[in-house]
N, C-alpha and C positions, 0 to 999 in steps of 0.2 A: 549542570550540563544541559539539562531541559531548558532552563531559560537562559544558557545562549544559543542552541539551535533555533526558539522561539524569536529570538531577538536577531539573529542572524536572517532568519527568513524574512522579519518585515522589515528588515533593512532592504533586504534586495529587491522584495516586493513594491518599497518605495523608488528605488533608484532606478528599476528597471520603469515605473509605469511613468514614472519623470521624463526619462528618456526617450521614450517611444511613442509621446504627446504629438507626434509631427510626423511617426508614420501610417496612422491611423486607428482607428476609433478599438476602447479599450471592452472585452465583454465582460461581464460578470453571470455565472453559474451555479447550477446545483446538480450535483450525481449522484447516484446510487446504483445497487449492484451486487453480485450473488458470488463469491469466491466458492472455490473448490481444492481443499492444501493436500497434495502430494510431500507427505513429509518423509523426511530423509532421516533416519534415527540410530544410532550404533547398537543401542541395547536391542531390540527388538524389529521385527516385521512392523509396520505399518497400515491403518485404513484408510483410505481417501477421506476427512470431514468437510463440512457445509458450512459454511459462516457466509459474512456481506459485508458490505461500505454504505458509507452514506455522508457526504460532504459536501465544499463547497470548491468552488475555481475561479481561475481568471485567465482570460488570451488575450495576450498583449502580442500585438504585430512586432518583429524585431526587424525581417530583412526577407520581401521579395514572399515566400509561401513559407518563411520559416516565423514560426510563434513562438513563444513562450508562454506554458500552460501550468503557473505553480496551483499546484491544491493541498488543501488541508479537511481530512474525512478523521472518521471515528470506523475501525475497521474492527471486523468479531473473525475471528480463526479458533484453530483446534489442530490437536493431535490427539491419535486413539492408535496403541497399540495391539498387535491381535494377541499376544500372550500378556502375560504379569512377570517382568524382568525383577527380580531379586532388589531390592532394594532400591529400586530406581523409580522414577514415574510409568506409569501405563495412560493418562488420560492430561489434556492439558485443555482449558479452554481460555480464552486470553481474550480484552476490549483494549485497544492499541487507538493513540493518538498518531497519524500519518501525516506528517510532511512530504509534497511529490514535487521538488524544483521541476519536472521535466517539459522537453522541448516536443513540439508538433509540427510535422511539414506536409501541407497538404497537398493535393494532387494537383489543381486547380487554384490559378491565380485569384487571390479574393477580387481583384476590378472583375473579374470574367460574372462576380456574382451567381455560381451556379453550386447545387449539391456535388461535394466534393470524396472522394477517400481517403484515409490522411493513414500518417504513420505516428507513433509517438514513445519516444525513448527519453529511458532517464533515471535517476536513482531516488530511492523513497527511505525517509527515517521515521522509526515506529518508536513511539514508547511506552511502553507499558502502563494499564488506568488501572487495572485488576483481573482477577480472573481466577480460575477454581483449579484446583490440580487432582489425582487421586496417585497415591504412591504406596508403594509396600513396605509393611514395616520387618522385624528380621523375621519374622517367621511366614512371611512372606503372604499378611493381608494384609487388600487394598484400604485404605483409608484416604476418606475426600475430605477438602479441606480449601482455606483458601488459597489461592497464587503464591508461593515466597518467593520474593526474589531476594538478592545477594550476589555476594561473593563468591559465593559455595553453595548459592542455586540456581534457580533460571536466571538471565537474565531482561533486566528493563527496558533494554535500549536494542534498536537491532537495523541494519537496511537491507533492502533489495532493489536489482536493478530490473527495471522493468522495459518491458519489449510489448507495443500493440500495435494493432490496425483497426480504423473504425470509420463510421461514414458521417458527415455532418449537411443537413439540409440547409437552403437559406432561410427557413423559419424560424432553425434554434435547434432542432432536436440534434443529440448527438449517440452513439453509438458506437462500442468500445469493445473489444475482445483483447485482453493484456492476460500477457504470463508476465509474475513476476519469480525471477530466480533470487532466494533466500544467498546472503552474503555471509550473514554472521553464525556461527554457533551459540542456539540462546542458555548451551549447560556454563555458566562458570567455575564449576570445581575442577578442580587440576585432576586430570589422570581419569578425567569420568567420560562419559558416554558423550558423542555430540547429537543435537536436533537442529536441523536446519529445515526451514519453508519454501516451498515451489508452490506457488498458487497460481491456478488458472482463474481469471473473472469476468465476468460480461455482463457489461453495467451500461445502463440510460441515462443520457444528462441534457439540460436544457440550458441554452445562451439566452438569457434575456437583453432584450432590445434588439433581436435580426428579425430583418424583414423582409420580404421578396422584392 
């Protein structure tokens, strides 16, 4: 399943940079960035955690002020609950491989050449590299341990649809504040607790080759 979303993505990556050789000049990127997950959790109350990004992009012009901005980062998350739920997890820390097809429309015509505000929406696939968990066993100590994933644990795979607004100079710098709203539930066991991610982030990225 990983390498066909893998393989799916640079297919599009090829066919979209193919096709848009004739509407103008393609950029190549790097971002990074500081998340904050708001998790959603059945068994227990929740804490806000800390984690970041740190990836790479491309804006391919498609039509008028609308781009295409696919990225692929290495994103860190967390969940921490404030009790110890009976046999469930209390703590999750997780390194996720991110695919982001999404679209960017910015405010300002790129001929006008000027620092612009943009919007940018669209949907992101994660999948799981590893990560530490801590869970209770029956008598109800925490024991830490690494990630499982399964059938009948967390899950590997997961998306979110993301919603931001950020500002981009003509030098290159760009600037991004994105909620991203958690889609999937990452418990696979039947009849068990769900975990779902709300993350807020606001991350710095650079366009090389813009120039004033």
């Amino acid at each position: 399943m990983k390498s066909f979303f893998l393989l799916l993505t640079a297919s599009t990556l090829f066919v979209t940079s193919a096709s848009s050789q004739s509407l103008g000049k393609i950029y190549y990127g790097l971002k990074g960035g500081y998340n904050y997950s708001f998790t959603s959790y059945t068994a227990a109350e929740t804490e806000g955690a800390h984690g970041g990004y740190a990836g790479v992009m491309m804006k391919i012009p498609f039509d008028n002020r609308l781009f295409f901005v696919p990225q692929i980062d290495f994103n860190y998350r967390g969940m921490k609950a404030k009790t110890l739920p009976a046999n469930e997890l209390s703590k999750v820390t997780e390194l996720q491989i991110r695919v982001m097809p999404v679209v960017q429309i910015d405010f300002k015509h790129p001929d006008k050449n000027e620092n612009t505000l943009f919007v940018m929406i669209g949907p992101s696939l994660g999948f799981g590299v590893g990560g530490k968990q801590v869970k209770q066993d029956q008598n109800g100590t925490p024991i830490s341990g690494k990630l499982k994933y399964g059938f009948q644990d967390y899950g590997k795979y997961d998306a979110s649809w993301h919603t931001g607004l950020g500002y981009e100079t003509t030098n290159g710098l760009r600037l991004l504040l994105d909620y991203a709203y958690g889609l999937s539930n990452m418990m696979n066991r039947d009849g068990g607790p769900s975990i779902r991610f709300h993350t807020v982030s606001a991350g710095v990225g650079y366009w090389f080759g813009k120039k004033k």
